[in-house]
Structure formats: C-alpha cells, structure tokens
N, C-alpha and C positions, 0 to 999 in steps of 0.2 A: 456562266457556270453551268457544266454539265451533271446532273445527277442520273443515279443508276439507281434501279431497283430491279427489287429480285421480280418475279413472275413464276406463279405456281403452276405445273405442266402436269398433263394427264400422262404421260410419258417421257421418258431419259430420252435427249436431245444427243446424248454422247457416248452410250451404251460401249463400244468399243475401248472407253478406259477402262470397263470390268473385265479384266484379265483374267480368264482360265481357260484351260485348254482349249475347251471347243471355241471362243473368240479369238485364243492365238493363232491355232489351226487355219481358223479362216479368213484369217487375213494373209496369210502367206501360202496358197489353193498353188499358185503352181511352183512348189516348190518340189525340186529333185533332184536326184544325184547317185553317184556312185564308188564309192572307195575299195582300194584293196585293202584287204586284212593281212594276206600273204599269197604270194609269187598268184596261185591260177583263182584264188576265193576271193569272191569282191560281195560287199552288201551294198544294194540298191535302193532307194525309198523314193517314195512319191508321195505327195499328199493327195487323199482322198477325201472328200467332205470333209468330216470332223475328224480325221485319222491319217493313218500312212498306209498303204501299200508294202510293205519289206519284203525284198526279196534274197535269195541268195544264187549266185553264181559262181559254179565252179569249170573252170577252163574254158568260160565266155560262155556256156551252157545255163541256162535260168534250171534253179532243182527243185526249191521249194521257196513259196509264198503267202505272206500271209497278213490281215488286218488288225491293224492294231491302234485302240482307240481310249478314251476315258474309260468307257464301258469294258476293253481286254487292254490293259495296261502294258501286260506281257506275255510274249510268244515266244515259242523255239522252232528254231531252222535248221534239218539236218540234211542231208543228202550226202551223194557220192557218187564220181562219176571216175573210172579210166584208175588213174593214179593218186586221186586226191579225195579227203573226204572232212569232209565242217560238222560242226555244231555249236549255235551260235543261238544267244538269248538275247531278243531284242526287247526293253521297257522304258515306256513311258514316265517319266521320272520328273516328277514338276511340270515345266516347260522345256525339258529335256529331252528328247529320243538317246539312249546311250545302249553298248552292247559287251555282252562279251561270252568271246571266242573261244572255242580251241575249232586249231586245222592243221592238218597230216598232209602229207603227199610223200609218194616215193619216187625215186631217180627214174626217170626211162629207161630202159622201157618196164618201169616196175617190178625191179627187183632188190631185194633188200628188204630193209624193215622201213619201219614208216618212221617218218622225221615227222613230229608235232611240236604246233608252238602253242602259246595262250595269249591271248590279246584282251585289251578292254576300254572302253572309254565313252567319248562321246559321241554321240554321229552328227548331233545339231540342236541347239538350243534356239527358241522363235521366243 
C-alpha cells in the first residue's frame, strides 16, 4: 500500500497555475502575428516581456506603435499614409488583446470622398 503525504514548501512548486496577465504573457514570449482590418490597414502584435508590441500598417508601411501591458492596458494607433488613414484602440481585456477600429481610404489615385468602415473584436486571447 502506498501512502501520500502532503510536505510543507518554502515555495510554489507550480506557480504557473496562477493565471494573470504577466504569467499568461510569458508563457506564450513568441507569440505574433498580423491581421487585416481592411483592404491596405493591418494590426500587427508581438509579445514583449510582460506585454505586446502593437503595431499598425497602412499599405504594408509600419505608421504607429506602441506597448501595451498590465501596467497601459490601452492604447491608440493613428496614422495615415497616401490614400488611407486608421485609428484604432488596442486593450488589454482580461486575458484578452481586443480592438477597435475605424479605417478610410479613397479610390486611386485619391480622389473622391473617403470610404470608412468600423471594425471590432478580438485579436487573441492566451
């Protein structure tokens, strides 16, 4: 017959089941990627330490970036390049990264009024 007993520890042996951001974050270090929002605006993220990296791209152009962590929950990305122009609020929401959007662009060679749309959602839950 086998018997268990507990044993009293000067320290957590398993620390990574305390789940909050800065231990989700860092188990998933390389994590990135890039979506589009619409036709030339794409948001990009990277994990950094305890954070992301967020960036925004408009017609394959990097315009504005920014860190976002426990400590700045949430950020705004605006830019404009040529035909197209975003602004976009990216926040940390639970275990969540989520955003939302508005982005413009006009027909080549820019003329016209600006067509805008509004977007929102998640970019990646860890």
């Amino acid at each position: 017959m086998n018997i268990h007993k507990s044993k009293a520890l000067n320290s957590d042996p398993i620390p990574h089941l305390d789940d909050d951001v800065r231990t989700a974050l860092a188990r998933h270090e390389n994590l990135s990627g890039c979506f589009t929002i619409l036709g030339p605006v794409q948001l990009c993220y990277t994990a950094e330490g305890g954070g992301f990296k967020v960036c925004l791209k408009l017609a394959g152009i990097e315009i504005s970036c920014a860190h976002i962590d426990a400590s700045n929950p949430c950020i705004k990305l605006e830019g404009n390049v040529v035909c197209a122009k975003a602004s976009i609020d990216v926040c940390l929401d639970g275990t969540c990264l989520k955003y939302n959007a508005q982005a413009c662009y006009k027909d080549f060679p820019c003329l016209g009024g600006w067509k805008c749309t509004e977007a929102a959602g998640t970019i990646i839950c860890f």
